[in-house]
C-alpha positions in Angstrom: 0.0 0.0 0.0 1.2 3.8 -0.7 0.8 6.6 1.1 -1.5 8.6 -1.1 -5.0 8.4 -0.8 -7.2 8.0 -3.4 -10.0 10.9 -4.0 -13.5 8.9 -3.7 -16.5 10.3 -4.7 -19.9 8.5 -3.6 -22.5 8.5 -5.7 -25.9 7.8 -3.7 -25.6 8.7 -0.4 -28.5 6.0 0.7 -28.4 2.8 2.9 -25.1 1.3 1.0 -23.1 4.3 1.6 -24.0 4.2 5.6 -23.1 0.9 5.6 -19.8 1.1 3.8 -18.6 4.5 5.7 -17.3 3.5 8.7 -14.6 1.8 7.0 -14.1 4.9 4.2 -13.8 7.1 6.9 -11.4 4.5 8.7 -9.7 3.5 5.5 -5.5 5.1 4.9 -5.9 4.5 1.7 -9.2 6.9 1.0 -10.4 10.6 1.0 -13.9 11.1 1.1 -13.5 13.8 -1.7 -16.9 14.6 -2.8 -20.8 13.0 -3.3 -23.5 13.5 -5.1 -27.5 13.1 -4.0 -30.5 14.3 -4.6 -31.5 14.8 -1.0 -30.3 18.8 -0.3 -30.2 17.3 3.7 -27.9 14.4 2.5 -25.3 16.6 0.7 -25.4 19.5 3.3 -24.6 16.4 6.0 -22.1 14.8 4.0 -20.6 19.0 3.7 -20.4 19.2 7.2 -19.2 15.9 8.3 -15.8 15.8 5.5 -15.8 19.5 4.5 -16.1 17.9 1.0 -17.9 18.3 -2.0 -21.1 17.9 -2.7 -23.4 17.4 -5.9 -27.2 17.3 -6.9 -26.4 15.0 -9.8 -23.9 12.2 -10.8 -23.0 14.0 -13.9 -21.5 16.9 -12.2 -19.7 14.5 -9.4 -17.9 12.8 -12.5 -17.3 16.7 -13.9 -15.1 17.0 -11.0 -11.5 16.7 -11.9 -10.2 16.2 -8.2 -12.4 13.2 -8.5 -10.3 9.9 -8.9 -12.6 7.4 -8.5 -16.4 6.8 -7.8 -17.8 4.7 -5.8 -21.5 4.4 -7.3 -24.0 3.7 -4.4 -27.0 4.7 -6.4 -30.4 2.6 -6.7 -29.9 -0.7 -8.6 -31.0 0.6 -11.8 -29.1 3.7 -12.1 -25.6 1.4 -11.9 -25.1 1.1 -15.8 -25.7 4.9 -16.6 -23.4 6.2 -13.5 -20.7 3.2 -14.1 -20.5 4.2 -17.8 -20.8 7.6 -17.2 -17.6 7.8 -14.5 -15.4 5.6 -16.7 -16.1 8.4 -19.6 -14.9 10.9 -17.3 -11.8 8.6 -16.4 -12.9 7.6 -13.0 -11.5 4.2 -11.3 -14.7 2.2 -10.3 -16.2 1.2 -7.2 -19.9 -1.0 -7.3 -22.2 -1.8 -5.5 -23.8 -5.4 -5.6 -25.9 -6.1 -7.6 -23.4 -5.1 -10.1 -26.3 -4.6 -12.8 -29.7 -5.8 -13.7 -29.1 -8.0 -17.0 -26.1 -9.4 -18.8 -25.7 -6.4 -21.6 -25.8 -3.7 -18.2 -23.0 -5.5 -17.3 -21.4 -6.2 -20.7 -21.6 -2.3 -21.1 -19.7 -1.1 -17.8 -17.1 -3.7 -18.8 -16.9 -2.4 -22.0 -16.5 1.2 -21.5 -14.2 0.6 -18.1 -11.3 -1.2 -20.8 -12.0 1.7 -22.8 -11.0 4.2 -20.3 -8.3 2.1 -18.9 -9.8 2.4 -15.6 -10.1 0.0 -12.9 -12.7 -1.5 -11.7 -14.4 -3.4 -8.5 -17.5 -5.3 -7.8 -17.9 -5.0 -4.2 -19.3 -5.0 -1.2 -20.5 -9.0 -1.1 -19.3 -10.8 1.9 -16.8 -12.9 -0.3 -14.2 -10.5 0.6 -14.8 -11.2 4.2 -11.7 -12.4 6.4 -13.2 -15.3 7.3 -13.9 -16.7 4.0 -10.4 -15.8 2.6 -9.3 -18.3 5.5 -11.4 -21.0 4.2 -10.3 -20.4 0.4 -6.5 -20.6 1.9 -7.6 -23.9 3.5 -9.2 -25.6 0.6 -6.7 -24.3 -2.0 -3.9 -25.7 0.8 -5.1 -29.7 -0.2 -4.5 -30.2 3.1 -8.2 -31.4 3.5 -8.7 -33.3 0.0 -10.8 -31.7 -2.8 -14.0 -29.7 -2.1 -16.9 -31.6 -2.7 -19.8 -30.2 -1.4 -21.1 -26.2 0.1 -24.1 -25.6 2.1 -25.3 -22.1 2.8 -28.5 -21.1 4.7 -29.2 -17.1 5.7 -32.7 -16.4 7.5 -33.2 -13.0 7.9 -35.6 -10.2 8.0 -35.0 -8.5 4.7 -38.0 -7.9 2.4 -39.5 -6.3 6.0 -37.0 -3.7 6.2 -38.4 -0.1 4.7 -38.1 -0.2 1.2 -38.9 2.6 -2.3 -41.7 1.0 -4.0 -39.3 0.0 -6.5 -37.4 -2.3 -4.3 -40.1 -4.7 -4.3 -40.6 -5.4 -7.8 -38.6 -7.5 -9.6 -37.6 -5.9 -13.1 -36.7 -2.9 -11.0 -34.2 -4.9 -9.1 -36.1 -5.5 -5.8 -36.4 -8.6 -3.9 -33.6 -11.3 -2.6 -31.9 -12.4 -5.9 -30.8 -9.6 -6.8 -30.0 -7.8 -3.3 -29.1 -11.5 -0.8 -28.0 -14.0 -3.6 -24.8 -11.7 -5.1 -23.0 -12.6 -0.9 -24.6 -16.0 -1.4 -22.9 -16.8 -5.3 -19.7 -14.5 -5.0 -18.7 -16.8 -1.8 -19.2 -19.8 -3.1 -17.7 -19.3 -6.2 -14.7 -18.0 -4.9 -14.5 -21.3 -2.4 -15.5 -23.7 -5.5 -12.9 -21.9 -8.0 -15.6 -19.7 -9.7 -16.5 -22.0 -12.7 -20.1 -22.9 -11.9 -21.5 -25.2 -14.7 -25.5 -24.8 -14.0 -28.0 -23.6 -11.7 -31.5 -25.2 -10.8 -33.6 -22.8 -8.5 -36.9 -22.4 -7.1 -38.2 -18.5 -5.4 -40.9 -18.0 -2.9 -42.6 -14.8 -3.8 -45.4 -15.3 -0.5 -46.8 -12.4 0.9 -48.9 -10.1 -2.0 -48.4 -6.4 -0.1 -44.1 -7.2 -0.4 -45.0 -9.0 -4.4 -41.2 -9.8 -5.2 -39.0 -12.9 -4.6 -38.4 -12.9 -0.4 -36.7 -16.5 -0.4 -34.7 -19.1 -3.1 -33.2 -22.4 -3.1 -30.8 -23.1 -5.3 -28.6 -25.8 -6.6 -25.2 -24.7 -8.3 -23.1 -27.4 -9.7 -19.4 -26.1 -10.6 -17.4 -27.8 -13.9 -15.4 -30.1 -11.5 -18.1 -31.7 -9.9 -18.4 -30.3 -6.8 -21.7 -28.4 -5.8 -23.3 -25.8 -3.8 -27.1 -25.6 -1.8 -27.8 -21.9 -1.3 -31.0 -21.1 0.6 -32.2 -17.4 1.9 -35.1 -16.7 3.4 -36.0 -13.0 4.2 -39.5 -13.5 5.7 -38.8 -12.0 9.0 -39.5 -15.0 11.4 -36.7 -18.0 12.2 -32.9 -15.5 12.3 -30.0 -17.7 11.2 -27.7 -15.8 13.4 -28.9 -17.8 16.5 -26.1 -20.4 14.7 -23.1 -17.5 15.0 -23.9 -16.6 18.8 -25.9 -13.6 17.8 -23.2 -12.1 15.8 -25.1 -9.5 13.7 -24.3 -9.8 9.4 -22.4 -6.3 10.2 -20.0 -8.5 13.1 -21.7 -6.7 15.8 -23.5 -8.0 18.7 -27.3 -8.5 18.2 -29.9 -8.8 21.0 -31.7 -12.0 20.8 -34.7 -11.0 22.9 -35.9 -8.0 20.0 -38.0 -10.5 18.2 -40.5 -9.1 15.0 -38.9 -5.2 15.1 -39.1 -5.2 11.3 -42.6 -6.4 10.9 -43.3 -4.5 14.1 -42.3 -1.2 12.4 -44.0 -1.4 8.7 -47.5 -2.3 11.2 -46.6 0.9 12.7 -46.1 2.6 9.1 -50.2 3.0 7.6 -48.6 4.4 3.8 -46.1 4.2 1.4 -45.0 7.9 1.9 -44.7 6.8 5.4 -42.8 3.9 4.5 -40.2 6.0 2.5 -40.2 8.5 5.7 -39.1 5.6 8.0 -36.4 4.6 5.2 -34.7 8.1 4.9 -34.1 8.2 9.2 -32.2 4.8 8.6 -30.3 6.8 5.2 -27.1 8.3 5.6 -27.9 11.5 7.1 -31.0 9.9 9.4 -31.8 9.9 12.6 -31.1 5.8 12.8 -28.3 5.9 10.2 -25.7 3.4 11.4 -22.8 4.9 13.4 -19.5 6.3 11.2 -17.3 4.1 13.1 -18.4 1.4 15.1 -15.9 -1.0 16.1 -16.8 -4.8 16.7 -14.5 -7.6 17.8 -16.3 -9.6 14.9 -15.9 -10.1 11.2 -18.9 -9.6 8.9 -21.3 -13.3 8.0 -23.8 -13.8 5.8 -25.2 -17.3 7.5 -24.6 -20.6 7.9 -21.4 -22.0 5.5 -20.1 -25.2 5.7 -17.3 -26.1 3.0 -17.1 -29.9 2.7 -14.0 -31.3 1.4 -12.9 -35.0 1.3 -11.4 -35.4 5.2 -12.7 -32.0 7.0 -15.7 -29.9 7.1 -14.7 -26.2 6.8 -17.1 -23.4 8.8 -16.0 -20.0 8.5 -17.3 -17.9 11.5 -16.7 -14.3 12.9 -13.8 -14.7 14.4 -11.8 -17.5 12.9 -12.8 -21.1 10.9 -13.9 -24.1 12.7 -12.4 -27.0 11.3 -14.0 -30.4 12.0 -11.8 -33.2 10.5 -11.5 -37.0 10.0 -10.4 -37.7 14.1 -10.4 -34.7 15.8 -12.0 -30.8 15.8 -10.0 -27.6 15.6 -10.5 -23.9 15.2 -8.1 -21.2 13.4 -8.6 -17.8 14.7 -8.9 -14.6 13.1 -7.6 -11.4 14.7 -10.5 -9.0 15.0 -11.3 -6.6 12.2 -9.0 -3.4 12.3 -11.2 -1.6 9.7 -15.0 -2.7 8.3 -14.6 -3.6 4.9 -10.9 -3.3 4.7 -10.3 -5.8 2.1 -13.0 -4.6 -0.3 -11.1 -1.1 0.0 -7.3 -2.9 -0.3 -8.7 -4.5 -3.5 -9.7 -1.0 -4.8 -6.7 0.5 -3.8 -4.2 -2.0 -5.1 -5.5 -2.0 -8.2 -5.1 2.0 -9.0 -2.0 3.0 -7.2 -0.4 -0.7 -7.9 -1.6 -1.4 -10.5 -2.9 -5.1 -9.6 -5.9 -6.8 -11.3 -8.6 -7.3 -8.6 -9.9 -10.3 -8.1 -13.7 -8.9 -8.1 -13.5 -7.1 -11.3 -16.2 -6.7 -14.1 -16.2 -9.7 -15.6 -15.9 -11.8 -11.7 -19.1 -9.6 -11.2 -20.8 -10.0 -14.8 -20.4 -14.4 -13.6 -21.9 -13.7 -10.0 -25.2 -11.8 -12.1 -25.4 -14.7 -14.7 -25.8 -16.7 -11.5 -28.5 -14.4 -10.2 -30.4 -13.9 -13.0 -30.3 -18.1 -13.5 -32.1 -18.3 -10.4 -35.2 -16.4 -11.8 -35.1 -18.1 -15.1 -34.6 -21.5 -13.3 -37.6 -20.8 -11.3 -39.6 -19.5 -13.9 -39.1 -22.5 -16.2 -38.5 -25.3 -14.0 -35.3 -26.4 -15.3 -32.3 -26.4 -15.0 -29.8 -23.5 -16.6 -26.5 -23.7 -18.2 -24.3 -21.1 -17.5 -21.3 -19.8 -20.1 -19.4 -16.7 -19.0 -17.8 -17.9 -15.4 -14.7 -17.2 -15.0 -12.2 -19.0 -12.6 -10.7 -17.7 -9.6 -7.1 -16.3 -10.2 
């Protein structure tokens, strides 16, 4: 790593950005240089808190020749038109998951990212999380035989959290394939070597006033054999994290005795004006916007992950990997996280002051989406799907 810092600008100041901030702000390698929004109390916060920059569109953020590289936060279906519009302007790239909605989105923010020469980075899923870098090492090692076999199971409260009417239909990006499913399919490509072969999926789309998908199982079967059982549910009643010692997905402590708050809220909630309303306060900029720097002795899940290879089961958990073998259990600890996020930020980094390809670059993200989007069409046709554009893990 170098000195400098690299000149971010954010565009979208929303949920994402809160989430991702307290490790830009912690970050060496990253000035918050400017951000665009069209929230006049988002951009006069963001003013205050970095003395920075501050735009009412993403056109004039990418005008901005102090501007090295843009991290673009914005809704789902804005990320083709910002991507593409920051690379013209010579901007390195920083995405959001999903990286796009379709195939030729993605195509096109490949396209014009090689024709600006600029870098790009697919990120924040929860493959770059410590923990599951640990379990890679360990399979890659052969200390354990090959890797046969991934299960992952996340039961959460999503599709009850306050959402913008267009986060609950489908085409507009909304439900859990699109937003859940990019942590579930970057991870276990990156522990199964990337090439998935197929996908056979089913969706639950169950409850008509939330009418996207709120759950998927999925069957992904990778060109050497091995394969992968994904399921998410985001229903808001069992919570996976009882499994992780109520470990929150962010790696801070959660308290088991809150049961329904997210349900509990939107009954509270009697519109959808109301509903946005209760969205904003949990925005960057709200009144119940996540801290800027929390720290937590914990690394960031997403679930239940067991990696079964030929002589150990492999469980990556906040603070280390539990490794249950042929004759006997052991556990490799991780130090605790020094900055949230760190390694999606190193990635980005590395790759514009170094110079080195990331691994989570447009066309790692472009596989992850083909994945996706085979869940829907596996699900809408009953059969399986053969995927074509995976690439392998470097």
């Amino acid at each position: 790593m170098t000195n400098r810092r690299l000149r971010l600008g954010v565009a979208g100041l929303g949920r994402a950005f809160a989430l991702m901030l307290p490790g830009l702000v912690a970050h060496p390698g990253i000035q918050l240089a400017a951000a665009a929004d069209p929230r006049p109390e988002a951009r006069a916060r963001f003013g205050a808190d970095f003395g920075a920059r501050t735009y009412e569109t993403v056109e004039q953020l990418c005008a901005d020749a102090d501007v090295e590289a843009v991290y673009v936060a914005s809704p789902h279906q804005f990320h083709v038109r910002h991507a593409t519009l920051a690379a013209e302007n010579g901007k390195h790239l920083l995405i959001e998951k999903p990286m796009a909605l379709s195939f030729d989105e993605c195509r096109a923010m490949i396209e014009a990212a090689a024709r600006a020469r600029v870098a790009m980075v697919i990120g924040h899923s929860h493959s770059f999380d410590a923990p599951i870098a640990r379990t890679r090492t360990l399979i890659a090692s052969g200390a354990y035989g090959r890797l046969r076999m991934i299960t992952a199971m996340n039961f959460t409260d999503f599709l009850y959290r306050p959402r913008r009417p267009e986060e609950l239909r489908t085409e507009a990006g909304g439900g859990v394939v699109f937003n859940q499913a990019p942590h579930h399919i970057d991870t276990v490509r990156l522990l199964g070597g990337g090439l998935v072969k197929s996908v056979r999926a089913l969706t639950g789309s169950w409850d008509p006033a939330r009418p996207t998908e709120g759950a998927y199982a999925a069957l992904l079967t990778f060109e050497d054999g091995a394969f992968a059982s994904l399921v998410y549910s985001g229903y808001a009643h069992f919570d996976s994290d009882v499994f992780v010692d109520w470990i929150a997905e962010s790696g801070l402590p959660k308290d088991r005795d809150v049961y329904g708050a997210a349900r509990s809220r939107l009954r509270q909630e009697r519109s959808a004006d109301q509903e946005l309303a209760l969205k904003a306060e949990l925005n960057y900029g709200g009144q119940a916007a996540p801290p800027r720097t929390p720290g937590s002795p914990w690394h960031q899940q997403f679930g239940v992950l067991i990696a079964s290879c030929e002589r150990a089961d492999l469980r990556p958990l906040p603070n280390g990997v539990e490794i249950s073998g042929d004759v006997e259990r052991s556990f490799e600890p991780l130090a605790a996280p020094e900055i949230p996020r760190k390694e999606v930020l190193d990635e980005l980094c590395e790759a514009v002051f170094h110079g080195r390809p990331p691994l989570h670059n447009g066309e790692w993200g472009l596989a992850t989406m083909e994945a996706c989007l085979a869940i829907l069409e596996s699900a809408r046709r009953q059969r399986d799907v053969a995927l074509r554009h995976q690439v392998p893990v470097p």
